[in-house]
PyMOL Python script that loads the backbone (N, CA, C, O; Angstrom):
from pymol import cmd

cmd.read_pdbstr("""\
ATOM      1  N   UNK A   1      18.587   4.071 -46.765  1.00  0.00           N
ATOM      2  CA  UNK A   1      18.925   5.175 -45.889  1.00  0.00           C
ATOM      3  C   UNK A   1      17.668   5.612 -45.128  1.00  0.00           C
ATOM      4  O   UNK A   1      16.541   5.619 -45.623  1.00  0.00           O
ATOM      5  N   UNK A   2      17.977   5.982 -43.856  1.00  0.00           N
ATOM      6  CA  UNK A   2      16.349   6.534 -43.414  1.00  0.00           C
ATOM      7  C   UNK A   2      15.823   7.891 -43.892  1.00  0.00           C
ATOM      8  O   UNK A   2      16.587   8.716 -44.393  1.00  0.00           O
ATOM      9  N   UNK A   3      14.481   8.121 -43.730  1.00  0.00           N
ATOM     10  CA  UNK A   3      13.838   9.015 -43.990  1.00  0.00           C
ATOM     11  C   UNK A   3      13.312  10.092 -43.196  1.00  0.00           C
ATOM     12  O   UNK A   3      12.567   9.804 -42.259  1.00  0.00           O
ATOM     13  N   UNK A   4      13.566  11.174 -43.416  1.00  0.00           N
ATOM     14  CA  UNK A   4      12.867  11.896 -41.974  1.00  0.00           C
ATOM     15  C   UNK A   4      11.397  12.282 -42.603  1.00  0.00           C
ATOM     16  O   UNK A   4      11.083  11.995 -43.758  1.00  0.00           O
ATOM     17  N   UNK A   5      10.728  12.825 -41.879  1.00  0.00           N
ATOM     18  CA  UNK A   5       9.093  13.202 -41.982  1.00  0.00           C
ATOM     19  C   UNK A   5       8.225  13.677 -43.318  1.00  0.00           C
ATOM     20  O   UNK A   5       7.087  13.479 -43.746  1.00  0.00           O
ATOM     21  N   UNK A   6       9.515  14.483 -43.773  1.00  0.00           N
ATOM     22  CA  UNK A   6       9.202  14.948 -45.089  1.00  0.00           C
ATOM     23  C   UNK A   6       9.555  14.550 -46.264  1.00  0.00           C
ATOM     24  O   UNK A   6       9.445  15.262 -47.262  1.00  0.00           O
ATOM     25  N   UNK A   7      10.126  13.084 -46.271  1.00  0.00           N
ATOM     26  CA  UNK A   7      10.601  12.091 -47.311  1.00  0.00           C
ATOM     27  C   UNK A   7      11.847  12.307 -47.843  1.00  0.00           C
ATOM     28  O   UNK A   7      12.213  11.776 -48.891  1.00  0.00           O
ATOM     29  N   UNK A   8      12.904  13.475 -46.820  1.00  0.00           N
ATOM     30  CA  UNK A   8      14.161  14.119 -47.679  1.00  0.00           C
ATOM     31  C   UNK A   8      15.001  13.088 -46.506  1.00  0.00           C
ATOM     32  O   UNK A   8      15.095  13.075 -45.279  1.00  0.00           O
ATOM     33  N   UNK A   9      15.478  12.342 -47.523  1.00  0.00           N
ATOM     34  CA  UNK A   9      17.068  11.671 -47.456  1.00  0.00           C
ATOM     35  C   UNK A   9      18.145  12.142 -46.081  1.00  0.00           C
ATOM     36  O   UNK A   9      18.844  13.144 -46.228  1.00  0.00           O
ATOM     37  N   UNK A  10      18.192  11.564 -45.126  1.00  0.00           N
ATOM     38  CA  UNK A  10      19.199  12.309 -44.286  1.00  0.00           C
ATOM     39  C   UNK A  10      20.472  11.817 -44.598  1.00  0.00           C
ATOM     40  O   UNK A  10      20.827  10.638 -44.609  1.00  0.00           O
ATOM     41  N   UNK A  11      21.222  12.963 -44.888  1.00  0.00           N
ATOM     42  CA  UNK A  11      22.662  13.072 -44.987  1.00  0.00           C
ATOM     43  C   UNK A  11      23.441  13.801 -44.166  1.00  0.00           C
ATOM     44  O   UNK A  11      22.993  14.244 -43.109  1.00  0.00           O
ATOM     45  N   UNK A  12      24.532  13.980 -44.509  1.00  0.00           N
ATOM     46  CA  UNK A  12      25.123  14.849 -43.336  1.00  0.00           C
ATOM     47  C   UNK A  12      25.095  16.715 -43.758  1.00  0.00           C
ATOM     48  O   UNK A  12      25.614  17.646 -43.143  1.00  0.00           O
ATOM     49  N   UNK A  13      24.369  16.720 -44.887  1.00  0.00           N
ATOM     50  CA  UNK A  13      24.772  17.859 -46.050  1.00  0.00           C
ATOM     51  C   UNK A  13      22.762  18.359 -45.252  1.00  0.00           C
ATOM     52  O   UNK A  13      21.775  17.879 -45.809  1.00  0.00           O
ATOM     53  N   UNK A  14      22.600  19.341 -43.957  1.00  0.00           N
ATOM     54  CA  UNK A  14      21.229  19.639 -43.886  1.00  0.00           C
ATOM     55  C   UNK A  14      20.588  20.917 -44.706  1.00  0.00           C
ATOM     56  O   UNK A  14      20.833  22.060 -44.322  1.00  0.00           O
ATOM     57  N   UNK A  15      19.727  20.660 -45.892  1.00  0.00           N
ATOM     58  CA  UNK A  15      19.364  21.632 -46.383  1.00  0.00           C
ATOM     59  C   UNK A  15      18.613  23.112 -45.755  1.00  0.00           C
ATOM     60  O   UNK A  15      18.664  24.225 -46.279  1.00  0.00           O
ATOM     61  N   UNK A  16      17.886  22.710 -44.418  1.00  0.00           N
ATOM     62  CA  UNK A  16      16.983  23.153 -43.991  1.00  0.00           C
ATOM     63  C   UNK A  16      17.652  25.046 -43.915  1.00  0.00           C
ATOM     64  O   UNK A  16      18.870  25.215 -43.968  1.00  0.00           O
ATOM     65  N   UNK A  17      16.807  26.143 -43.806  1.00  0.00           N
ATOM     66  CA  UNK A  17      16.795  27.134 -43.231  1.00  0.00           C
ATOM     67  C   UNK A  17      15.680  27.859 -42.791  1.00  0.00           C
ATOM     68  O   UNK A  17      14.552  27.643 -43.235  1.00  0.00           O
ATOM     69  N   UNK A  18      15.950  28.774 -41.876  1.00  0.00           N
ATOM     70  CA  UNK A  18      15.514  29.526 -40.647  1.00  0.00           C
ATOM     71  C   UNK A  18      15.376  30.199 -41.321  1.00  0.00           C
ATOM     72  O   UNK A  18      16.216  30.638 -42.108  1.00  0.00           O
ATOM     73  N   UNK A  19      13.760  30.619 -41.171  1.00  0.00           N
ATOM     74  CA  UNK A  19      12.602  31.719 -41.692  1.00  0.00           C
ATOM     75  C   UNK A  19      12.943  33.444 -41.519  1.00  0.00           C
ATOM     76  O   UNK A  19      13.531  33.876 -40.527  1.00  0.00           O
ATOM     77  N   UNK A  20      12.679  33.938 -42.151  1.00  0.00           N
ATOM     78  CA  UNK A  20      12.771  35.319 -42.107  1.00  0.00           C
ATOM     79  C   UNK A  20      12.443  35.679 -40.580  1.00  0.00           C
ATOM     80  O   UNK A  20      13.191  36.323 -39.845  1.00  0.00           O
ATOM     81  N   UNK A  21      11.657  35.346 -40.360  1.00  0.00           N
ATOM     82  CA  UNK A  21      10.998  35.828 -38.999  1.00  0.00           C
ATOM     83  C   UNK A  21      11.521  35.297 -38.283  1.00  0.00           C
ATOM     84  O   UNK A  21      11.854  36.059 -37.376  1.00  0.00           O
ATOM     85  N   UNK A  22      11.968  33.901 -38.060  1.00  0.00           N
ATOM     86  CA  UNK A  22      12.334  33.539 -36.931  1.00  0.00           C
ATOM     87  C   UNK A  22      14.034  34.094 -36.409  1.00  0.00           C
ATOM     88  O   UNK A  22      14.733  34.020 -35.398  1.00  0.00           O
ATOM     89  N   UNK A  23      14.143  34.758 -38.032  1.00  0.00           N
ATOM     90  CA  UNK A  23      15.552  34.927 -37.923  1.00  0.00           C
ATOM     91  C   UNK A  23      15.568  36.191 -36.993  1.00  0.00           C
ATOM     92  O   UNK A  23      16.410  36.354 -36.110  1.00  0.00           O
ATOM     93  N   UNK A  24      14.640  36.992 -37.254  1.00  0.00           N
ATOM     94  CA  UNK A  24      14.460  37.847 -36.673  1.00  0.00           C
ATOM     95  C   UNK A  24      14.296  38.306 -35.541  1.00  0.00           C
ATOM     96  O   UNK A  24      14.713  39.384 -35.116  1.00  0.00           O
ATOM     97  N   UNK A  25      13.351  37.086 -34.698  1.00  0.00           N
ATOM     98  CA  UNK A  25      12.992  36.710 -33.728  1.00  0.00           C
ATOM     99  C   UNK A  25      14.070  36.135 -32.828  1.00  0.00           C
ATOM    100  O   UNK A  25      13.897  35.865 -31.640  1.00  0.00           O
ATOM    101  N   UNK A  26      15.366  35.948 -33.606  1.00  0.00           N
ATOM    102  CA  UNK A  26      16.354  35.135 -32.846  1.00  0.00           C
ATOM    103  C   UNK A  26      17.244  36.148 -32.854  1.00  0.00           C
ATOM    104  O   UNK A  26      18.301  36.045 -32.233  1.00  0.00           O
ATOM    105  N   UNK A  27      16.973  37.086 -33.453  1.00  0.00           N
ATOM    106  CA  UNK A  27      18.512  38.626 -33.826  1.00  0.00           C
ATOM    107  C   UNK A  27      17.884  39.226 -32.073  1.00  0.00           C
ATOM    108  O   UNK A  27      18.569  39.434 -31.072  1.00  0.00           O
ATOM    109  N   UNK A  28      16.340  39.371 -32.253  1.00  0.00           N
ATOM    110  CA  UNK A  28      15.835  40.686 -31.021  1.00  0.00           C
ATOM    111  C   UNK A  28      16.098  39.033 -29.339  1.00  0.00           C
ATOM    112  O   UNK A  28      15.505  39.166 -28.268  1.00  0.00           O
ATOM    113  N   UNK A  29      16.560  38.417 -29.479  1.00  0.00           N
ATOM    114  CA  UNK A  29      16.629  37.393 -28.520  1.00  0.00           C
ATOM    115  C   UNK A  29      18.646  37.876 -28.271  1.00  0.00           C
ATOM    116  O   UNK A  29      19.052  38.486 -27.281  1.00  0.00           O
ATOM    117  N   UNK A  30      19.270  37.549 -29.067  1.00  0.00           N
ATOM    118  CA  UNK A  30      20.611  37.979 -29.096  1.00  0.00           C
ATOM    119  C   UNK A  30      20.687  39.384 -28.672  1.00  0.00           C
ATOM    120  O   UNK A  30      21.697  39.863 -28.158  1.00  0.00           O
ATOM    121  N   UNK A  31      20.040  39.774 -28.805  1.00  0.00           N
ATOM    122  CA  UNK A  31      20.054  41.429 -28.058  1.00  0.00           C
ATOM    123  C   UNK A  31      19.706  41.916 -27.040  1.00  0.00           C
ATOM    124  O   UNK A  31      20.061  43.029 -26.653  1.00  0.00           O
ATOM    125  N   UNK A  32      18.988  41.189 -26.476  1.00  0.00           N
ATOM    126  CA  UNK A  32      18.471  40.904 -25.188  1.00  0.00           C
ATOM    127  C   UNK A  32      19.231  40.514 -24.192  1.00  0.00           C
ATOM    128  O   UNK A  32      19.489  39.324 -24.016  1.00  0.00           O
ATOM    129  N   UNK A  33      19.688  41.491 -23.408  1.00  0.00           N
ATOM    130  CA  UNK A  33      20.279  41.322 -21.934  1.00  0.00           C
ATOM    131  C   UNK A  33      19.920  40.345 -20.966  1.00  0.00           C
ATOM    132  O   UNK A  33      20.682  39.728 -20.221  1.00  0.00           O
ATOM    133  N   UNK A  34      18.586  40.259 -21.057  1.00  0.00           N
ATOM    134  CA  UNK A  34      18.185  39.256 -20.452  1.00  0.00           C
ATOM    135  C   UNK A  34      17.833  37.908 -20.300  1.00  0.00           C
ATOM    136  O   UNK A  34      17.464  37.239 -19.335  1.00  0.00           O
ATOM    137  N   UNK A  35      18.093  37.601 -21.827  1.00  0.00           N
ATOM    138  CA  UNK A  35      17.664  36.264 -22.651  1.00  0.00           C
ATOM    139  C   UNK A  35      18.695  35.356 -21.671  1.00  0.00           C
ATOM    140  O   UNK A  35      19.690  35.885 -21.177  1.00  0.00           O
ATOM    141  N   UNK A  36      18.377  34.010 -21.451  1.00  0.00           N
ATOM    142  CA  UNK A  36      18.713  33.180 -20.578  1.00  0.00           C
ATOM    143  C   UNK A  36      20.096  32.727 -21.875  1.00  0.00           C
ATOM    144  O   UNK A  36      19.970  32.845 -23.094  1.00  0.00           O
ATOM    145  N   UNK A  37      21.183  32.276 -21.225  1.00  0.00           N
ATOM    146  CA  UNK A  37      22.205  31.472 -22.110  1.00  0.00           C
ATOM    147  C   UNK A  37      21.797  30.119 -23.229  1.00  0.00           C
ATOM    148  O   UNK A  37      22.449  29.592 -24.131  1.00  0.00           O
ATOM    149  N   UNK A  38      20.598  29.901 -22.759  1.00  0.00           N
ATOM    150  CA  UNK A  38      19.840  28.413 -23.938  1.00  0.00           C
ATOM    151  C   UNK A  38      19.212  29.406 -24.612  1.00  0.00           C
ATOM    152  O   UNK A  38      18.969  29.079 -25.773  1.00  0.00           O
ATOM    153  N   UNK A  39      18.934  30.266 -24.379  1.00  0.00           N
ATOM    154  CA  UNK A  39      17.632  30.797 -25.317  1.00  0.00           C
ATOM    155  C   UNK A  39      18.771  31.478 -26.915  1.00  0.00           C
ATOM    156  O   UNK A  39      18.411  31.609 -28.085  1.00  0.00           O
ATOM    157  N   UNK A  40      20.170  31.774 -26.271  1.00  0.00           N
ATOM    158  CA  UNK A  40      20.701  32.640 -27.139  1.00  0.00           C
ATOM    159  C   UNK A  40      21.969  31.534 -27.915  1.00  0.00           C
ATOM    160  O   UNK A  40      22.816  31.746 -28.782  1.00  0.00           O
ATOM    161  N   UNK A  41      21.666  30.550 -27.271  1.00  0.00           N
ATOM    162  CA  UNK A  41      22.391  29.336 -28.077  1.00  0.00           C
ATOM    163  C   UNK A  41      21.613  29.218 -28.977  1.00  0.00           C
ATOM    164  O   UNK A  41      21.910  29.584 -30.114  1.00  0.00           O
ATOM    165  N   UNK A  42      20.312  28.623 -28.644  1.00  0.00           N
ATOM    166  CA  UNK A  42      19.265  28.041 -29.409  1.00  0.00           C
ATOM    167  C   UNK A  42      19.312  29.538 -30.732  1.00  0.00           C
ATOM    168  O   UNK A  42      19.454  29.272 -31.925  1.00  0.00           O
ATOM    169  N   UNK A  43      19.167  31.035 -30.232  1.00  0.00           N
ATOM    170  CA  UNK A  43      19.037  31.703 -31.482  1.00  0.00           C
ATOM    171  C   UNK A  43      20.414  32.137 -32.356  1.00  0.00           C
ATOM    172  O   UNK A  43      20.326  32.621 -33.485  1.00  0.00           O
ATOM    173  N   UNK A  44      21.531  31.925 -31.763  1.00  0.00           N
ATOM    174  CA  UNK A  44      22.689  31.526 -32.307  1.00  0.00           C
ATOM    175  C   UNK A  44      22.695  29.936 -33.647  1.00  0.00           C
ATOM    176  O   UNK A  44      23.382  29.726 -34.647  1.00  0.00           O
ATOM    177  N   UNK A  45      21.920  29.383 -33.181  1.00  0.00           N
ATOM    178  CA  UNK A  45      21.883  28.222 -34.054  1.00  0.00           C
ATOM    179  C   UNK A  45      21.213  28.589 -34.803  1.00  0.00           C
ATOM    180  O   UNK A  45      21.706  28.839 -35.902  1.00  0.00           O
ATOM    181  N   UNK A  46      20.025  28.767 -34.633  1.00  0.00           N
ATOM    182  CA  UNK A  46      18.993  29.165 -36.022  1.00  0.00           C
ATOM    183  C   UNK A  46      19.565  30.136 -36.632  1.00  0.00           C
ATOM    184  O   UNK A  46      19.170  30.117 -37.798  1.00  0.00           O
ATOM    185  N   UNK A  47      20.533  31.261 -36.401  1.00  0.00           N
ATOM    186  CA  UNK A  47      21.004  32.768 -37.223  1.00  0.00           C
ATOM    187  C   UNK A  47      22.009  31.578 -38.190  1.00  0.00           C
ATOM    188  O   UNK A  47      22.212  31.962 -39.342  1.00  0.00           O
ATOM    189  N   UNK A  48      22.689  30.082 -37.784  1.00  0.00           N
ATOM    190  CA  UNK A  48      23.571  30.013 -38.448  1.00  0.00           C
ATOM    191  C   UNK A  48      22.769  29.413 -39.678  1.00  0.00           C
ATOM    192  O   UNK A  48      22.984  29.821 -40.820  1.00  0.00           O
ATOM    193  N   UNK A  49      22.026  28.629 -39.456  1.00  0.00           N
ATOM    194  CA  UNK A  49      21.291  28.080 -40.825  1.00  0.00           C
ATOM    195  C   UNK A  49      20.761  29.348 -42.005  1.00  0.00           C
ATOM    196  O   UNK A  49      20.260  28.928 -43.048  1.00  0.00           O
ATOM    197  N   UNK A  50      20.866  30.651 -41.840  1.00  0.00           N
ATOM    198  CA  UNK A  50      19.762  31.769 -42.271  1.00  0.00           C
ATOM    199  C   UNK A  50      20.832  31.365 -44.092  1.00  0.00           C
ATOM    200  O   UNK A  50      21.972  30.902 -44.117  1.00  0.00           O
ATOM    201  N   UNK A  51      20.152  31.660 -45.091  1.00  0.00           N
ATOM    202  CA  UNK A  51      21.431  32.141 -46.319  1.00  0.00           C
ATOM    203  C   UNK A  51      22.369  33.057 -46.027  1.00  0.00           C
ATOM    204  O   UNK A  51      22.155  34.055 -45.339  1.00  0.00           O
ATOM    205  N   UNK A  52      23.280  32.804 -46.459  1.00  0.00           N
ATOM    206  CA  UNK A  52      24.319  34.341 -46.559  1.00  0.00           C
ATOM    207  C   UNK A  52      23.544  35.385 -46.945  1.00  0.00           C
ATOM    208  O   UNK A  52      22.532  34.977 -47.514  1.00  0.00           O
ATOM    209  N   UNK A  53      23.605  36.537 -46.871  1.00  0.00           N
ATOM    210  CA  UNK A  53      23.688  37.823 -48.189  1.00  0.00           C
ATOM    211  C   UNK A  53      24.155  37.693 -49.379  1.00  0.00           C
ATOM    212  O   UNK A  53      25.244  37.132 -49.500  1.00  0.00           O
ATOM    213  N   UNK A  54      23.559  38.102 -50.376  1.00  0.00           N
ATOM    214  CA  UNK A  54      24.425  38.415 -51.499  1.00  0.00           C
ATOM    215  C   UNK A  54      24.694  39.610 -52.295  1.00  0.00           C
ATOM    216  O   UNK A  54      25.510  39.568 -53.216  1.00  0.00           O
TER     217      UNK A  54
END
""", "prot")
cmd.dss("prot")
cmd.show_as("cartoon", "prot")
cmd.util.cbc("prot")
cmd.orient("prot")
């Protein structure tokens, strides 16, 4: 199977998540009137990787 950069197995199952901050950084981007439509996709994507709450 190939390998990506950090020696983790690609599957279809992506472990990865979006940092406290960036999550953050992507909430004050979504709030933003002015944020261009890529910018609020792009922070729409990263909010989806974040954990749930519990």
């Amino acid at each position: 199977m190939a390998k990506r950069g950090s020696n983790q197995e690609v599957t279809g199952n992506n472990q990865e998540v979006t940092g406290k901050k960036a999550a953050s950084a992507a909430s004050k981007v979504l709030r933003d009137a002015k944020s261009s439509k890529a910018a609020k996709t792009a922070a729409a994507s990263a909010l989806t990787q974040r954990p749930n709450k519990k």
